[in-house]
Structures are given as structure tokens and as C-alpha cells.
N, C-alpha and C positions, 0 to 999 in steps of 0.2 A: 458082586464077587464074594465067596468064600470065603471064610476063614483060613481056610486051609491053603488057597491058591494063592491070598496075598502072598505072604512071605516069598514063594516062588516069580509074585511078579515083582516084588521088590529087587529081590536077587537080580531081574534079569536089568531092572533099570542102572542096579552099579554097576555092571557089568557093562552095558552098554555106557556110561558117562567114564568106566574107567578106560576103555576102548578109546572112547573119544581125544580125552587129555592126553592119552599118548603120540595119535596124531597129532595134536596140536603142539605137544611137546619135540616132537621129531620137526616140524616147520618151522617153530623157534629156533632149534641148533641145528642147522644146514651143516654136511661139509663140509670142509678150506675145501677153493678149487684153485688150480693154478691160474697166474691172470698174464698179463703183459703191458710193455711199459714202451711208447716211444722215445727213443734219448731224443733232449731237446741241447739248443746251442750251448755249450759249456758247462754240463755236466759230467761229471766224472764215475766212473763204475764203484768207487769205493762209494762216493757219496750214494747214487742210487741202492749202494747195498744197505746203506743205514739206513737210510729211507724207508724201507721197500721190506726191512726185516729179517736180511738173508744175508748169510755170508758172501763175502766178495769173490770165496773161491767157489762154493756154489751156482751163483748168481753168470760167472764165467764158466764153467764145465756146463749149464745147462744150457750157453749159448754157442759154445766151441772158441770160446773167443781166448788166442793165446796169448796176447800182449794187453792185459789191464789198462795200463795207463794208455789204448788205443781205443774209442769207439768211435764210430761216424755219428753224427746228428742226422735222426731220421730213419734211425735201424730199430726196428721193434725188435726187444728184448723177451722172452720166454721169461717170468718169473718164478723158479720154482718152489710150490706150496702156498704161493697166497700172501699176500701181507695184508694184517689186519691195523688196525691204529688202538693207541691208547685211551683211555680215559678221557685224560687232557685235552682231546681231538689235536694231538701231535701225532705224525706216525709214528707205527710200531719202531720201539725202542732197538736199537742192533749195531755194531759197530761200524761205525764210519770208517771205517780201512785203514787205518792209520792205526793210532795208540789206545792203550785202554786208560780211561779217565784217572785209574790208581787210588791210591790214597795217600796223604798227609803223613809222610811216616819221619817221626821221629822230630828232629828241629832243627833242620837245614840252613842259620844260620851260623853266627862265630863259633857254636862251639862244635857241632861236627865239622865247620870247614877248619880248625885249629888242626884237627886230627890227618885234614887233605892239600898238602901244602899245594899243590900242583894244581887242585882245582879251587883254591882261596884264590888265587894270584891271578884268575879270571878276573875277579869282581872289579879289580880298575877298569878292565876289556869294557865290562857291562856299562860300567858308569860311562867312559868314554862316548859310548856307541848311544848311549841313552841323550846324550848330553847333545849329539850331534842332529839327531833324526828327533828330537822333543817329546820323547816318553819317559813315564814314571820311570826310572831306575830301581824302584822297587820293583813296579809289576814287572816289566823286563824278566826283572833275575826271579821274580817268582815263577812267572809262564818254563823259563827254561829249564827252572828246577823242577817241574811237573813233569815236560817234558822228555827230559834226560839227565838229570842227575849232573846236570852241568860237564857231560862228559862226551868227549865229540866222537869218541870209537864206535858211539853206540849207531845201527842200520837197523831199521824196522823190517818188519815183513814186504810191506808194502813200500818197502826202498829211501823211506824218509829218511832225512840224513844230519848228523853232529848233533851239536848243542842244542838248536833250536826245531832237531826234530825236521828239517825242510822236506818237502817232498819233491820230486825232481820237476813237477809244472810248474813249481811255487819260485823254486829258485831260477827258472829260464824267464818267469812275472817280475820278479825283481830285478833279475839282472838287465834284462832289455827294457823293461818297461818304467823301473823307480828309479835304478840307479843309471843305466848307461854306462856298465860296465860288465868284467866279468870275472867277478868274485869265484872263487874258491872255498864251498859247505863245507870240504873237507879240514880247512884250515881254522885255527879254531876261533879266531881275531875276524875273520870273515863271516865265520858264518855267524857269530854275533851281529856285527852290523846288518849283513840281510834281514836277521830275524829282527832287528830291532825297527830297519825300515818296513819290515812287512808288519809289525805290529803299528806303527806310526800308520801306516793305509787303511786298516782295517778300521783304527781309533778314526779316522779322517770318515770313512765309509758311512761309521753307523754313527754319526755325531759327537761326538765324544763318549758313545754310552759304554764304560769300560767293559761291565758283561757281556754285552753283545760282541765288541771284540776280541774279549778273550774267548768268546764263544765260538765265534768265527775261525782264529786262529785252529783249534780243533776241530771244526765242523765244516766250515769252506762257509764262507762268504755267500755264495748264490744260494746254497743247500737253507744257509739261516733265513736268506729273507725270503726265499720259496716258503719254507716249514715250518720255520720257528725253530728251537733249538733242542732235538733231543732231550730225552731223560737222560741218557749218559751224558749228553754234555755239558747239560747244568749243573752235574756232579763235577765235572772236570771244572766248569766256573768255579765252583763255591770253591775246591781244593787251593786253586792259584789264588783267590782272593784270600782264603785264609793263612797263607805263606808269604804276601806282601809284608806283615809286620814284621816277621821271621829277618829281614833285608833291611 
């Protein structure tokens, strides 16, 4: 070969190597494509939306579905845009339909509750309730202080209710099935002790392992031992572990 013609057939070999790695580069990052999900026995549409990386109103408009807190077991789900997973090999991070994990704000013990006479005068409620069903009285009032600000007017999106945040399956779980009775979330003495016996179950569930409880409480019970525990709601752990001393 030429002097001359090398360079022109060098040219044509990057050319073809830079051709190449582009395909190879487009077979690496595939599309998101939309996928599908069969609901299995007692799972819930909030839970599959954290899971699954999709909002819960999403996740419902792409399946026409109007009442959330309804799905059958054995309905394949339309998921739309794909969920991918994290790092971790936990799935893709997203809210579990309920609260958002928050942050540690401020120091929600004596001295902000000095300034709230009305929700200080809970804390005997807590202790009571604690005292009765065999949980920390700290973590208790920590979980509810994540929660809800210890304040029971508060109604999530997704209908969860009072002090401890209940969601309305959670509280029809307790009432029929721990307690055998039928407390009142709206009331604020009650839905203390609900929460306090649904936290007692969760603790009973995962062995005593407080995280995993208080993980649960946030994340649903089935959702943890299927997945393991979201990125957000290991956040939501650390916060309530680190507001136990706070109590």
C-alpha cells in the first residue's frame, strides 16, 4: 500500500470502529418499556407503587382502577414506564402511598411540647398505651412524632388517619384481628392504643428487630419481607430512631 492511501485507509478503519461502539453503545441503554405486574394475595396498590417506582395515582389512571384501597388478587396490572431497581438490588425507590419519610425537624421533645399544651398532655396517652401492649414508650412517641406531629386532625392523601397515621386496612387488622374490638382512629386515646398494638405486632413479626418494625410500620409488613426495605424507608428508620432520645 502507498503512502498516500494509508492515511485514507486508516480514516476509514475509525470510522468503521467509531460506527461500531455506537451500536454497541445503543444495546447497552435499551429503552424503559412498559411491563406488568400480577397482584398476588394481600398486596396493596400503594405498596406495589413503591415497589414498582410509580406513583399510586399513576399506577391507578393506567389501570382505570377507581377505588385504590380495591384490587383483586390475580388482576394483571399495566405498569406504566417500567421500574427499574436500585443499586442495592432493592427495587426502584418511590413512595409507598402513604407519608413521606420527612426529616428530624427541630426537638420534639419538653421543650417544643412546653410551647403545645394540648399535644404535651398526650404523652401520659403514650405511656399508658405503651405500658399496656409492651412497647418502648419512647419509640412509640417517636414513630407518632414522624408520623404526625402527634396531632390527630392530620388525613393523608391516601386516607391514613390521626396520630398514628392508620390507614383504613390497618385499622379494620387491628380492630378485628388484635384487639376484638372497635376502636375509634379518629379519637385521639384510641388511636394511640391501635398504633401502639400495631406496633407491638410488627415488633412480635420481625423478632424483636426494632428497624424492621419500625420499617414495616411505614412500608407494610408483606411489602418488607417480599423486598427488603426501600431507600426511603430506611430514611424514615433512621429519623424515628434518632427522636427516641428526644422522649
Amino acid at each position: 500500500m502507498s503512502a498516500l492511501r494509508r492515511p485514507r485507509a486508516v480514516l476509514a478503519l475509525v470510522s468503521l470502529l467509531a460506527l461500531a461502539g455506537s451500536t454497541q453503545a445503543a444495546v447497552v441503554r435499551p429503552a424503559r418499556r412498559s411491563g406488568a405486574h400480577v397482584v398476588s394475595r394481600g398486596e396493596t396498590l400503594s405498596e406495589l407503587a413503591g415497589r414498582l417506582g410509580v406513583s399510586v395515582s399513576d399506577l391507578a389512571r393506567a389501570n382505570g382502577i377507581t377505588n385504590p384501597d380495591r384490587i383483586r388478587a390475580g388482576r394483571r396490572l399495566v405498569v406504566p414506564g417500567g421500574a427499574g431497581s436500585s443499586r442495592t438490588g432493592r427495587p426502584a425507590a418511590g413512595r409507598t402511598g402513604a407519608r413521606s419519610a420527612g426529616k428530624v425537624s427541630g426537638r420534639p421533645g419538653p421543650e417544643e411540647l412546653r410551647r403545645q399544651p394540648a399535644r404535651r398532655a398526650l404523652s401520659s396517652r403514650f405511656d399508658a398505651a405503651a405500658r399496656k401492649h409492651g412497647v418502648p414508650a419512647d419509640l412509640l412517641k417517636a414513630v407518632a412524632w414522624q408520623e404526625s406531629g402527634w396531632q390527630n386532625d392530620k388525613v393523608s392523601s391516601t386516607k391514613a388517619l390521626g396520630i398514628g397515621q392508620l390507614m383504613p386496612d390497618t385499622v379494620t387488622f387491628v380492630n378485628e384481628r388484635l384487639l376484638g374490638a372497635r376502636l375509634d382512629p379518629r379519637r385521639p386515646e384510641q388511636n394511640i392504643e391501635m398504633s401502639a398494638r400495631f406496633l407491638r405486632y410488627l415488633l412480635d413479626s420481625t423478632g424483636g428487630n426494632v428497624a424492621l418494625a419500625v420499617g414495616s410500620y411505614y412500608q407494610g409488613l408483606t411489602s418488607v419481607r417480599r423486598d427488603g426495605t426501600l431507600r426511603v424507608t430506611d430514611k424514615y428508620v433512621s429519623n424515628v430512631l434518632a427522636l427516641r432520645s428526644r422522649f
